[in-house]
PDB file of N, H, CA, C and O in Angstrom:
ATOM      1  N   UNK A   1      75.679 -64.234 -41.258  1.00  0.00           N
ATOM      2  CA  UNK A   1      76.380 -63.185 -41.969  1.00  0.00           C
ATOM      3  C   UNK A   1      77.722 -63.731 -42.455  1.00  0.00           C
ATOM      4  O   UNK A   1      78.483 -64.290 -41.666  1.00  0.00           O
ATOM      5  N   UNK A   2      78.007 -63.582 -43.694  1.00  0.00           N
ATOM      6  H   UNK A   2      77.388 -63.128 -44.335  1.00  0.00           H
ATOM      7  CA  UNK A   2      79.038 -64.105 -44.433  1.00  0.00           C
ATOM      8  C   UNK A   2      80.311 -62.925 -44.343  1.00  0.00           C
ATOM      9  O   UNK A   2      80.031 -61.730 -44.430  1.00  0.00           O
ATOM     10  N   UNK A   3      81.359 -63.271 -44.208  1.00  0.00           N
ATOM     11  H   UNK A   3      81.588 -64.242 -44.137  1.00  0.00           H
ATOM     12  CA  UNK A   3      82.603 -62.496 -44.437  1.00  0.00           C
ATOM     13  C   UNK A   3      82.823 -62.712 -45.575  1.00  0.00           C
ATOM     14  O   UNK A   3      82.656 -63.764 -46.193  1.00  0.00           O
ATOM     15  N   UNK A   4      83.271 -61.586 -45.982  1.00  0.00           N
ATOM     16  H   UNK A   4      83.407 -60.732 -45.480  1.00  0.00           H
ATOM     17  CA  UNK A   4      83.935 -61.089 -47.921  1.00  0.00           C
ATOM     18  C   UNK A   4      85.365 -60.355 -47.572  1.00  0.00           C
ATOM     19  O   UNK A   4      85.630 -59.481 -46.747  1.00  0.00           O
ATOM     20  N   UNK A   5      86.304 -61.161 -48.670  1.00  0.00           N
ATOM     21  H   UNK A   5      86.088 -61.871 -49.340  1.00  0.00           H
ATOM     22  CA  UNK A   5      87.306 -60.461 -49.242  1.00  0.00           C
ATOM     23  C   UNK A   5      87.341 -58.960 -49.739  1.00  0.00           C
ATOM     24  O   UNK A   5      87.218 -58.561 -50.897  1.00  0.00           O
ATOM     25  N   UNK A   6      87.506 -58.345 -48.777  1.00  0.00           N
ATOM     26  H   UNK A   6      87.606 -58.669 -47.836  1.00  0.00           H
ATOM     27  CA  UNK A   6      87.457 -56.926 -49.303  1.00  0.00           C
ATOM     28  C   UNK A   6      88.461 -56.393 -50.729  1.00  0.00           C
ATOM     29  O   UNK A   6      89.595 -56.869 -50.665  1.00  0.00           O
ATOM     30  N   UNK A   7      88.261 -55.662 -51.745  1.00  0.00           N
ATOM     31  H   UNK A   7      87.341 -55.275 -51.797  1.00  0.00           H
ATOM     32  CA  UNK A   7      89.469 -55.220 -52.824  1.00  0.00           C
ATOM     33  C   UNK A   7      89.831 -54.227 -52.085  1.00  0.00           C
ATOM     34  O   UNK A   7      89.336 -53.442 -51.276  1.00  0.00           O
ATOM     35  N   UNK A   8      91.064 -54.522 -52.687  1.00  0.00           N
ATOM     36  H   UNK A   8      91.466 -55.160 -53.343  1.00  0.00           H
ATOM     37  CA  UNK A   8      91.963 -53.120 -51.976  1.00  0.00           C
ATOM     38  C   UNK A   8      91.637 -52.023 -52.402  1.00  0.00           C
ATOM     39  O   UNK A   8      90.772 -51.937 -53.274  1.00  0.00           O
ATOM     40  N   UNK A   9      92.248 -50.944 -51.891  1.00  0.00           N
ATOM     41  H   UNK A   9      92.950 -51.014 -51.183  1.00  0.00           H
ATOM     42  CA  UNK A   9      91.406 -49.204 -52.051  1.00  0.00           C
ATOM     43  C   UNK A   9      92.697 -49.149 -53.306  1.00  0.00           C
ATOM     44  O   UNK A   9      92.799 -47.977 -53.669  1.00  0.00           O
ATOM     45  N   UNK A  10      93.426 -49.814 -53.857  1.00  0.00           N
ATOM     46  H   UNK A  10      93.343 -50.766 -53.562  1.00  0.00           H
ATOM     47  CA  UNK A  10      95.195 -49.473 -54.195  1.00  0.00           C
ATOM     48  C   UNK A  10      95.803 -50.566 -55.372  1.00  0.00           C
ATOM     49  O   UNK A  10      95.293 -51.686 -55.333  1.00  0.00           O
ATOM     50  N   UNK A  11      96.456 -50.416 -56.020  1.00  0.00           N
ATOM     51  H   UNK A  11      96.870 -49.507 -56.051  1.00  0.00           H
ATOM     52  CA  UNK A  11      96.985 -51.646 -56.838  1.00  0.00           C
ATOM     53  C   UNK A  11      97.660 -52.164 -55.672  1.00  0.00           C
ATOM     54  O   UNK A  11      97.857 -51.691 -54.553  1.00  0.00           O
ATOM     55  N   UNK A  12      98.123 -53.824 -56.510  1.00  0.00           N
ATOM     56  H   UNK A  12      97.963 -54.208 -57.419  1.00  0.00           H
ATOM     57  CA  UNK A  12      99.034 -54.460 -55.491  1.00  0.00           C
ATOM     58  C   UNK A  12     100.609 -53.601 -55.570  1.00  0.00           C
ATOM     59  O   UNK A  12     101.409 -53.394 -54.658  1.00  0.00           O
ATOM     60  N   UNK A  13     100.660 -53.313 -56.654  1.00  0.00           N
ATOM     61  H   UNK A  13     100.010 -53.482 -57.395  1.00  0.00           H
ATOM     62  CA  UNK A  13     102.037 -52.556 -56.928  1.00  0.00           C
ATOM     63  C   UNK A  13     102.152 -51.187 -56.208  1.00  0.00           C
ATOM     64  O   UNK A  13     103.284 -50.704 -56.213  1.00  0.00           O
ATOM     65  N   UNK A  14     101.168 -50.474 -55.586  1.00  0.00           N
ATOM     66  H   UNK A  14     100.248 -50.866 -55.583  1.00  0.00           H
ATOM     67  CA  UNK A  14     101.176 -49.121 -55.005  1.00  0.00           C
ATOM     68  C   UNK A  14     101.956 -49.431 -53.426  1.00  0.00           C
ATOM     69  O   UNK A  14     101.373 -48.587 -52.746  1.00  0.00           O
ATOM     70  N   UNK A  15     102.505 -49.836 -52.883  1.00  0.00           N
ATOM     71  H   UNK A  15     102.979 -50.522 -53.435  1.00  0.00           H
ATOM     72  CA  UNK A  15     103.420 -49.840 -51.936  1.00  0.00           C
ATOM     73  C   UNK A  15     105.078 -50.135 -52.331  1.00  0.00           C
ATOM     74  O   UNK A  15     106.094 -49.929 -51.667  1.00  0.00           O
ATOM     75  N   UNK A  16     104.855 -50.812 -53.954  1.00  0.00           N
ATOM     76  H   UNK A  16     104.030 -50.979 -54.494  1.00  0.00           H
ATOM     77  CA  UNK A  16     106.420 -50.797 -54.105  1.00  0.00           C
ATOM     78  C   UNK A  16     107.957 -49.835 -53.258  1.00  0.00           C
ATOM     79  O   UNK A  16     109.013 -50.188 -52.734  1.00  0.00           O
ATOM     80  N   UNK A  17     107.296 -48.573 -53.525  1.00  0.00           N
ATOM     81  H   UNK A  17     106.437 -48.286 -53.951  1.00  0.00           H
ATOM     82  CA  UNK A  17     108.084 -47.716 -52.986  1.00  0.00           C
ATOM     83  C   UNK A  17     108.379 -47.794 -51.458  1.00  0.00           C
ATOM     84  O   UNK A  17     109.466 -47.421 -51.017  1.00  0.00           O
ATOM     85  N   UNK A  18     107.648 -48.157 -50.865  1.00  0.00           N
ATOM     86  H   UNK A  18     106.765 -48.460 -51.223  1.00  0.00           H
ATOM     87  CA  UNK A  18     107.471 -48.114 -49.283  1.00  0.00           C
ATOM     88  C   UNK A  18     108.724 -49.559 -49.181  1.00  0.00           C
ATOM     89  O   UNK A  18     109.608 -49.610 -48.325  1.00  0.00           O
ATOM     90  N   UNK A  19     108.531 -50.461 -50.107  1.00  0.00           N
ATOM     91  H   UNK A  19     107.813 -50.420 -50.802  1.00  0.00           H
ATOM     92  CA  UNK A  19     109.614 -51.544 -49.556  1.00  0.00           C
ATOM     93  C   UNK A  19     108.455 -52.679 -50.208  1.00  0.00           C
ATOM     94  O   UNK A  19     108.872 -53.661 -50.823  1.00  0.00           O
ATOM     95  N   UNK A  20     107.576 -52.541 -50.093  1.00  0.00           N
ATOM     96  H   UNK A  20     107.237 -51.743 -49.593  1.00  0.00           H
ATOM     97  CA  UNK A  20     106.672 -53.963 -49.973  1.00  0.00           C
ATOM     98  C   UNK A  20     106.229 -54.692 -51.505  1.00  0.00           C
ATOM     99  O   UNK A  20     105.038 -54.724 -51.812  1.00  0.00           O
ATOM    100  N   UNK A  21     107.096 -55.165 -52.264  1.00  0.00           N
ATOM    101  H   UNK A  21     108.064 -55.139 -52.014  1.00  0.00           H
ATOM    102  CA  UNK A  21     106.885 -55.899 -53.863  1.00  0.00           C
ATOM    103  C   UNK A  21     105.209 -56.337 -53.554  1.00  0.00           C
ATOM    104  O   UNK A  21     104.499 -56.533 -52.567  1.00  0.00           O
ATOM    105  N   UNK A  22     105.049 -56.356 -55.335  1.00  0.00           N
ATOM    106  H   UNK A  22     105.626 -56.197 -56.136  1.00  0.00           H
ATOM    107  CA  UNK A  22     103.519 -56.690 -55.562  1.00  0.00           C
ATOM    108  C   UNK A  22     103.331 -57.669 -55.352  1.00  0.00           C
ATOM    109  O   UNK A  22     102.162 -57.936 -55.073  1.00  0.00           O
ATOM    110  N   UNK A  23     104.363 -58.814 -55.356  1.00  0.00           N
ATOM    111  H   UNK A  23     105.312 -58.597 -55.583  1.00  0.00           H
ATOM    112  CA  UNK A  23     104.155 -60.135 -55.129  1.00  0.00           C
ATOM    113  C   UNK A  23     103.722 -60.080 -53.618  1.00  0.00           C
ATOM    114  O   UNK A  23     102.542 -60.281 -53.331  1.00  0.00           O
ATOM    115  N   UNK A  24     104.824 -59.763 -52.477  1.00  0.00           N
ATOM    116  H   UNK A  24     105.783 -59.599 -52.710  1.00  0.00           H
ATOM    117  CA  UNK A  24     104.222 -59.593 -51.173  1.00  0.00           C
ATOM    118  C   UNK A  24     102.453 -59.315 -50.707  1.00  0.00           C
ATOM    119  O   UNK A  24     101.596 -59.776 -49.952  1.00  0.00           O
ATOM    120  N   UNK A  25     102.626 -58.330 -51.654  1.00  0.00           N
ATOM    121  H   UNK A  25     103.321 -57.956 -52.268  1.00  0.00           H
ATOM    122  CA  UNK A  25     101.556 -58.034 -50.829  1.00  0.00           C
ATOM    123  C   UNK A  25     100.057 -58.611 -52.123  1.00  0.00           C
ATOM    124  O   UNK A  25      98.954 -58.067 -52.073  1.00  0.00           O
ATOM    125  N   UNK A  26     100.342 -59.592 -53.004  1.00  0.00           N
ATOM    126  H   UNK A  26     101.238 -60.034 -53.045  1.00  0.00           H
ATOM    127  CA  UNK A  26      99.397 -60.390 -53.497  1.00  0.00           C
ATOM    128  C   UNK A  26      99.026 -61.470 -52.679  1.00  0.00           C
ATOM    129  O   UNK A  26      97.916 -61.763 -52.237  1.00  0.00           O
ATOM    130  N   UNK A  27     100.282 -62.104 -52.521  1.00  0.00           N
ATOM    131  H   UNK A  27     101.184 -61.866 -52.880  1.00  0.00           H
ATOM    132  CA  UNK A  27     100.591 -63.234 -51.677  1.00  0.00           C
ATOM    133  C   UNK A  27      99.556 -63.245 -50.056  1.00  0.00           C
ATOM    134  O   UNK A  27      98.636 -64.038 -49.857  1.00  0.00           O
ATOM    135  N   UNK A  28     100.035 -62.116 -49.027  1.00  0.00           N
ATOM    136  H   UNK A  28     100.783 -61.471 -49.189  1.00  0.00           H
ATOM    137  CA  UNK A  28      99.274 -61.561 -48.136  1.00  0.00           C
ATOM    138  C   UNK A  28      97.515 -61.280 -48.235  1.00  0.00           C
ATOM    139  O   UNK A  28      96.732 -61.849 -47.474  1.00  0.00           O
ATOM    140  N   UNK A  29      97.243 -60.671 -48.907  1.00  0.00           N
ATOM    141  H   UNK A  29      97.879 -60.208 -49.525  1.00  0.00           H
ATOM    142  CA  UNK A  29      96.325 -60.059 -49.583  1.00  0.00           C
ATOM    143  C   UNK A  29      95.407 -61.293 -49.675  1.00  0.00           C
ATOM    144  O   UNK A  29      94.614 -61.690 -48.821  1.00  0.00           O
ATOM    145  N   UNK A  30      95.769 -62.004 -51.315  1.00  0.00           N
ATOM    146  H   UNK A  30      96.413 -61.682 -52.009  1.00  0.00           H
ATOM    147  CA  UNK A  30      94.961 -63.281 -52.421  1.00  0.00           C
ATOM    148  C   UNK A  30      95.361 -64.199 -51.351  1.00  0.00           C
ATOM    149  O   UNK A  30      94.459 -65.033 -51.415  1.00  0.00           O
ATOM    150  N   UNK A  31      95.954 -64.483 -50.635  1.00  0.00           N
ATOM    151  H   UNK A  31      96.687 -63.805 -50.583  1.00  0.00           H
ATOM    152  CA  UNK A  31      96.119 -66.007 -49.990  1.00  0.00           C
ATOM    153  C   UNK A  31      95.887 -65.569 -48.594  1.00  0.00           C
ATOM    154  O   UNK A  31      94.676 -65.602 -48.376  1.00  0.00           O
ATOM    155  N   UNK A  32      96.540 -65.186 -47.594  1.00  0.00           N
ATOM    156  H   UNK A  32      97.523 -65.160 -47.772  1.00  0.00           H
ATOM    157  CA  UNK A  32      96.601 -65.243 -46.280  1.00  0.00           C
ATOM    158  C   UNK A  32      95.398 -64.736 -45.611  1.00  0.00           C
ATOM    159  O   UNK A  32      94.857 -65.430 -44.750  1.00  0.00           O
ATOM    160  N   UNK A  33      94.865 -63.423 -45.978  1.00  0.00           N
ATOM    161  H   UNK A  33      95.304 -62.859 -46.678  1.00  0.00           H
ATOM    162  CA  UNK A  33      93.940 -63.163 -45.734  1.00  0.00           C
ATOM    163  C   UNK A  33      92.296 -63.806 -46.344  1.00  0.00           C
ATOM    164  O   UNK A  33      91.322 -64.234 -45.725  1.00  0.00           O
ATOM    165  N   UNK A  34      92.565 -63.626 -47.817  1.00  0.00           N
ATOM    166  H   UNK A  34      93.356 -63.278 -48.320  1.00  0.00           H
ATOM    167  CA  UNK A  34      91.520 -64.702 -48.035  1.00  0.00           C
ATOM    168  C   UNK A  34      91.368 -66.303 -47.527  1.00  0.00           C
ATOM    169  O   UNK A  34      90.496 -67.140 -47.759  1.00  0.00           O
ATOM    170  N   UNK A  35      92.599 -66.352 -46.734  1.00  0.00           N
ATOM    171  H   UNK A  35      93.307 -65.672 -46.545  1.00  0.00           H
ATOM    172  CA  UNK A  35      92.185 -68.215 -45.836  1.00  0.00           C
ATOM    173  C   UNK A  35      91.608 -67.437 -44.783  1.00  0.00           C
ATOM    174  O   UNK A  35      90.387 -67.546 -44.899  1.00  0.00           O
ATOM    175  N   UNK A  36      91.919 -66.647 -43.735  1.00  0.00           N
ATOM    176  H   UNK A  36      92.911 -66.559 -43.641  1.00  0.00           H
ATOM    177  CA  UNK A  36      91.418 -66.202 -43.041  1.00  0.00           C
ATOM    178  C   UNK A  36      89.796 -66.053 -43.162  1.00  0.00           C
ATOM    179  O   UNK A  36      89.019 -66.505 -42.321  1.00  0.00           O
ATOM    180  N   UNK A  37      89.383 -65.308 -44.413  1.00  0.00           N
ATOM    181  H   UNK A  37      90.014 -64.941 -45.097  1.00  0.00           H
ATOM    182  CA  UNK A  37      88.341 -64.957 -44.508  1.00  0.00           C
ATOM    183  C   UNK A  37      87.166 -66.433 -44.506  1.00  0.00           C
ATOM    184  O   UNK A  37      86.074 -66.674 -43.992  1.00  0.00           O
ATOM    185  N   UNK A  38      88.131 -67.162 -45.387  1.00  0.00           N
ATOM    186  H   UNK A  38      89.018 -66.967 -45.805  1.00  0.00           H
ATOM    187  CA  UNK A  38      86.973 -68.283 -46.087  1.00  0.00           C
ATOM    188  C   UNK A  38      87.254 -69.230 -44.581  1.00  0.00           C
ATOM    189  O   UNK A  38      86.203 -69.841 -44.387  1.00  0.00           O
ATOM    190  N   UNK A  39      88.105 -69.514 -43.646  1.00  0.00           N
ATOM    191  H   UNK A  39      88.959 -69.017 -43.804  1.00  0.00           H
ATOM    192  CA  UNK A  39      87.916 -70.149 -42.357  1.00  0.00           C
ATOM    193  C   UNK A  39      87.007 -69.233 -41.299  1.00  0.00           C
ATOM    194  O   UNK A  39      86.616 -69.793 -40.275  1.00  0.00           O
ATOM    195  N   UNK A  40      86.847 -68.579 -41.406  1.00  0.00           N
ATOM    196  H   UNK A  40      87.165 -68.124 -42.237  1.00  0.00           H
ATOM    197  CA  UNK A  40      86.000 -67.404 -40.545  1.00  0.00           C
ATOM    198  C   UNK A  40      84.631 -67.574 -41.181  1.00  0.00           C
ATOM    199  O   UNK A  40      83.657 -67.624 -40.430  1.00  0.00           O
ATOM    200  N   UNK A  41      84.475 -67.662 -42.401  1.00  0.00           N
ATOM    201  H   UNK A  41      85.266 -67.622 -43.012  1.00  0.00           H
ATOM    202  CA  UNK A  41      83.001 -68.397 -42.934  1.00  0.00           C
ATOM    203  C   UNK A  41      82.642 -69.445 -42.475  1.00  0.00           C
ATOM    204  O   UNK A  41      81.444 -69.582 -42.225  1.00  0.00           O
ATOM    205  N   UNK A  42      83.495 -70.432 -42.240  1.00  0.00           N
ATOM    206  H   UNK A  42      84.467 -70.321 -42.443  1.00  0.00           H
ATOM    207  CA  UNK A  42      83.026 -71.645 -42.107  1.00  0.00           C
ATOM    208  C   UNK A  42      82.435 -72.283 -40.313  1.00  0.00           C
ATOM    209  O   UNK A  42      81.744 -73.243 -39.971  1.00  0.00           O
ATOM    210  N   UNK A  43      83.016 -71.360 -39.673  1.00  0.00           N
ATOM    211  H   UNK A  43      83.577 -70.580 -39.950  1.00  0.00           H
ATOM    212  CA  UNK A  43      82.451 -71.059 -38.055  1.00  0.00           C
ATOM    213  C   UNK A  43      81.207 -70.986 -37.971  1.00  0.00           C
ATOM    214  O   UNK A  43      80.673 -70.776 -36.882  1.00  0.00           O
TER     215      UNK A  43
END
């Protein structure tokens, strides 16, 4: 069973207000979690 990058339910820009820039949470999101994901495949 393969793990997938889930899309968010949200733009990246829909937390702006809360504090969290789109970049943040692209960054988090497109990179950190997708290494996560694609090293968790490879197990």
């Amino acid at each position: 069973m393969a793990f997938s990058l889930p899309d968010l339910p949200y733009a990246h820009d829909a937390l702006a207000s809360k504090g969290m820039s789109k970049e943040t949470l692209e960054y988090h999101h497109d990179l950190h979690h997708k290494a996560y994901v694609d090293n968790g495949n490879k197990l």
